[in-house]
N, C-alpha and C positions, 0 to 999 in steps of 0.2 A: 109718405116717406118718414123715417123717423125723424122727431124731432131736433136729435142735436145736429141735424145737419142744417145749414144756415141759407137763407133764400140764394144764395147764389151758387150755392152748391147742387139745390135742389134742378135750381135751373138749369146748372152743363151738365149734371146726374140726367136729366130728360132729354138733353138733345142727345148724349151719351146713346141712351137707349132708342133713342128714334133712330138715329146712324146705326146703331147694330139692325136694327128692324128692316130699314131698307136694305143694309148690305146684304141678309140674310135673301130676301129675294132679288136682288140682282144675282148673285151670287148661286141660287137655284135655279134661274132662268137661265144663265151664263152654263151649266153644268147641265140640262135639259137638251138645250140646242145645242152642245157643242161634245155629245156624249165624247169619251177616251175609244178606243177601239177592244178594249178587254172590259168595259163596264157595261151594262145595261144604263138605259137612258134616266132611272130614278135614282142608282147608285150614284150615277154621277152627280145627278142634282143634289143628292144628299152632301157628296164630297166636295159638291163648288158651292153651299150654304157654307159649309163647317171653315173651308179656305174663308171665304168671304168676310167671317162673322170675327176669323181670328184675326184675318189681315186688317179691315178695316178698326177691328176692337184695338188692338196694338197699336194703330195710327191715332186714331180719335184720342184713345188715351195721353198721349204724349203731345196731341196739340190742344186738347180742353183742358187738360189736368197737369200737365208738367209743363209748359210753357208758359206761364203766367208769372204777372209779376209777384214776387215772394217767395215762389219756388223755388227749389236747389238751381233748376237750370236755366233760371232766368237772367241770365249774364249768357245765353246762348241769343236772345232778343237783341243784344246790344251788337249781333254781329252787322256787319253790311249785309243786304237785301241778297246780292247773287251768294254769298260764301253762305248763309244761312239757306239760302234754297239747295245750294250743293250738298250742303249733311245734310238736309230732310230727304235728298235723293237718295243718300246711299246709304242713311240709316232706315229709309223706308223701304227700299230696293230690299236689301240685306231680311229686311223682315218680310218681303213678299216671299222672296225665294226659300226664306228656310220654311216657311208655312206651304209651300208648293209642292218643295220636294217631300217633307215631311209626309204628306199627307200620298203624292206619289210612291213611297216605300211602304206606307202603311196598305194601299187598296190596289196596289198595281203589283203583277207578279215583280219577282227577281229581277234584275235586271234594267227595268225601265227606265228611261231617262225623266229627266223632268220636263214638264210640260213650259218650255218658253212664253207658248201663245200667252196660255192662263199667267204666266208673271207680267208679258208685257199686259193683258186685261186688267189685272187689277193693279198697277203701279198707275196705268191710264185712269182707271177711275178713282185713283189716291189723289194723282195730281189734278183732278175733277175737283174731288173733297176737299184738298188742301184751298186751294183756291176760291173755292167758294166760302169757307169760314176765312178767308182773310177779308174774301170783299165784304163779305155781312159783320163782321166786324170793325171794319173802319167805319161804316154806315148807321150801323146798328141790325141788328136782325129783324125787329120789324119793320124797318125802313127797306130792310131787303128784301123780305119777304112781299110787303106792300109792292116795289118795284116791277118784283118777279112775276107774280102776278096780278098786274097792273089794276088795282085798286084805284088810284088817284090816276090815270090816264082822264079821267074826263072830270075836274075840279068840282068839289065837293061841299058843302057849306056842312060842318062839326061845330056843336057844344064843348068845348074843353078847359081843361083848368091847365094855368100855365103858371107857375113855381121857377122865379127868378130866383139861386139864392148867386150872393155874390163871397169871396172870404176879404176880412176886416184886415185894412192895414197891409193891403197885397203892394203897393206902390212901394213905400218906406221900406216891404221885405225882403222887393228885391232890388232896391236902392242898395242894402248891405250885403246881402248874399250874392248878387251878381248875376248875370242874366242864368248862368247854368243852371248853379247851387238853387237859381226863382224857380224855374223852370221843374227841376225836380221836386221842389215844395210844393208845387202848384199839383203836380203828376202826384204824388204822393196824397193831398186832399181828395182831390177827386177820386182817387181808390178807396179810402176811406169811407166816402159817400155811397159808392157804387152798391154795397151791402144793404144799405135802407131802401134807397131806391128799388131796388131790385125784389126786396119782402112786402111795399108796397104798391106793387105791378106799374109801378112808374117808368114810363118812358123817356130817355135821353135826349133830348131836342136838338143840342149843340151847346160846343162848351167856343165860349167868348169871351180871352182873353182869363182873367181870374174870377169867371163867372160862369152858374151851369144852368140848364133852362132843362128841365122836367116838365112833363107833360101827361094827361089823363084824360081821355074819351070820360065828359061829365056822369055817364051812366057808369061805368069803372070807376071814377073818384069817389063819386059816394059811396062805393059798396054795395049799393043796390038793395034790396030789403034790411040786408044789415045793417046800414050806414053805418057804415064805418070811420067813415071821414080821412081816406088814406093820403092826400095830400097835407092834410095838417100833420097825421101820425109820421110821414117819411119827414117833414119839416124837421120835430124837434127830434126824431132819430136820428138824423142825419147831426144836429148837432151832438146825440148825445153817442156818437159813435166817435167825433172828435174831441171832446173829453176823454172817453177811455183811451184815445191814441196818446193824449197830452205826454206823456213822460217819454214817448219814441221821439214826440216831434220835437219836443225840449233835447233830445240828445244828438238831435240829429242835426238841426237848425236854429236851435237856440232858440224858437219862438212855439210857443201855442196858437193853432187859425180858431178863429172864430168865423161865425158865420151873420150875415143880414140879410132877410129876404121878405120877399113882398110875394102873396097870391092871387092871382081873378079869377073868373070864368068867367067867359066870353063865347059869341059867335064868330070861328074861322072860318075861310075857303081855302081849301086844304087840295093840293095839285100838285104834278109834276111839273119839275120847268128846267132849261139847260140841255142844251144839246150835246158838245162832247163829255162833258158829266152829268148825268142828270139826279136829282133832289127832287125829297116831298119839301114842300115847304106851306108856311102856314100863315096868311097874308089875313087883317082884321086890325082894328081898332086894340081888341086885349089884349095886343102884343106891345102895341107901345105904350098901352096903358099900366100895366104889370111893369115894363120898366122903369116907367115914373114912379111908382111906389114904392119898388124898391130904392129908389133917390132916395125919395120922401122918408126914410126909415132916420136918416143923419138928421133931418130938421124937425123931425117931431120927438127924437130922443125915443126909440122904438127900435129895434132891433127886429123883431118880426110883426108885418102887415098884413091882413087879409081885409080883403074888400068885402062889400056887403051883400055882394051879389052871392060872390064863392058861399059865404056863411052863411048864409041861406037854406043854399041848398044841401048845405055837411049839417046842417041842423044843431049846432052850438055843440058838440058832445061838452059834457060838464066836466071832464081833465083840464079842461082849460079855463083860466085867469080871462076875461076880456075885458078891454080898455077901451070905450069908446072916443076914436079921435075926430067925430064930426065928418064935416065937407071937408074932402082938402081940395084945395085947388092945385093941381100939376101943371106943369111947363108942355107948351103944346098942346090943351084942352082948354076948350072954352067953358064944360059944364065943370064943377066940382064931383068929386066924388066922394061916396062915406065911407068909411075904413075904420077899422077897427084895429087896436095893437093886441097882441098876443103872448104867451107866457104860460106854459104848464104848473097847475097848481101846487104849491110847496116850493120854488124854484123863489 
């Protein structure tokens, strides 16, 4: 894809096109088996691809690309949960039928009526679709995906790198701002972030409190022949996408976020657990030891940490300043660990 388009673009651009992909064959199946009585059975598949590709094209559009936050119609997310299901019925309803009938005037003699079944098929497979991008969105997509097809059903032992950052000064900010006004600061950083994360194939773990937990299968952090080292690269983008936000967040909030964060790699056991919710979750040592370091970032005067294990295997790329801070010793660990502080060269 062309480059000015931005990793998160590129990524709802791809499901975009995977949603038109399947619609297209259900949509030809659906048109196959359920020939009109004036088409042959291929006409028809052709005319329930073409319905399909527009109905679902028109829907996807409007819930990947127009309902997000920053968009014009992003003050339609602030509705309550049923009033906001009510207009996606009857603005998605509205665009089944006219895509139904449309296409019944176009290949069916004079006269014809519109085909009901095929509106109530494909509103039924919207509200399939709709549904599905809201669950894998609260979750994350590959958390859903994993789910779906049960990946982590029988717990697993991973290599991964786990990227605590936390933002600086979140207590005092919303001491002054007030739990709302925090609340939307908070929501507003983490959108900020979402853009790095997302250009260096990082995964969202959970966000806790004014803190977000990013994650990378160790063969994906490195980059793999390339080394790349994309959990250090998403680190200081991720700072360096809130810099460029500075002057929004000074008009908005009167404060600039900064960011402090610590990284490992470590061995998890990686499973599903929870019965009427269920979660992957990721239970190991490097999880509490990655949030020790990030403590550790306020007592050693370091603002970002990487352990020596992670650095190891990102192989130092030379962008970066390294500070060697010895053993530290963490709260809750009997051995010390070695770490190192971090810092992009010229900064």
């Amino acid at each position: 894809m062309p480059a000015r388009f931005t990793a998160l673009q590129r990524v709802r651009f791809k499901l975009f096109l995977r949603i038109l992909a399947v619609s297209a064959v259900v949509g030809a199946a659906y048109g196959v088996l359920r020939p009109k009585d004036e088409l042959a059975p291929l006409v028809s598949g052709l005319v329930g691809t073409v319905d399909a590709v527009l109905i679902a094209g028109g829907i996807a559009a409007i819930e990947i690309f127009l309902l997000r936050e920053g968009s014009p119609m992003k003050r339609l997310l602030r509705l309550p949960f049923i009033v906001l299901v009510a207009v996606k019925t009857l603005v998605y309803g509205a665009i089944a039928v006219t895509v139904v009938a449309g296409a019944t005037r176009i290949a069916s003699p004079p006269g014809a009526y519109t085909d009901m079944a095929t509106v109530g098929f494909s509103l039924g497979v919207t509200a399939i679709f709709v549904i599905t991008l809201q669950a894998a969105s609260l979750i994350g997509r590959r958390t859903f995906r994993d789910l779906v097809l049960g990946h982590y059903r029988q717990p697993r032992p991973e290599r991964r790198f786990f990227l605590f950052v936390d933002v600086i000064g979140s207590s005092a900010i919303a001491e002054r701002l007030g739990p709302l006004q925090a609340h939307r600061f908070l929501s507003a950083v983490f959108s900020a972030l979402a853009e790095p994360v997302a250009a260096r194939g990082g995964e969202i773990y959970q966000y806790v409190g004014d803190e977000i937990v990013v994650t990378w299968l160790e063969a994906e952090g490195t980059g793999g022949k390339t080394q790349e080292a994309l959990p250090l690269r998403c680190l200081f983008e991720m700072q360096a996408s809130l810099v460029a936000a500075a002057p929004q967040f000074r008009e908005r909030f009167g404060v600039e976020p900064g960011l402090r964060a610590a990284l490992h790699l470590g061995e998890v056991i990686t499973g599903e657990v929870g019965e009427q919710r269920r979660a992957i979750v990721f239970h190991g040592d490097v999880m509490n030891t990655t949030s020790r370091l990030e403590q550790a970032t306020r007592e050693v005067g370091c603002r970002f940490i990487v352990s020596a294990d992670a650095l190891q295997a990102l192989g130092r790329p030379p962008e970066f300043a390294y500070r060697d801070l010895g053993a530290l010793a963490l709260r809750g660990r009997e051995e010390p660990i070695r770490a190192w502080g971090l810092e992009p060269i010229g900064t």
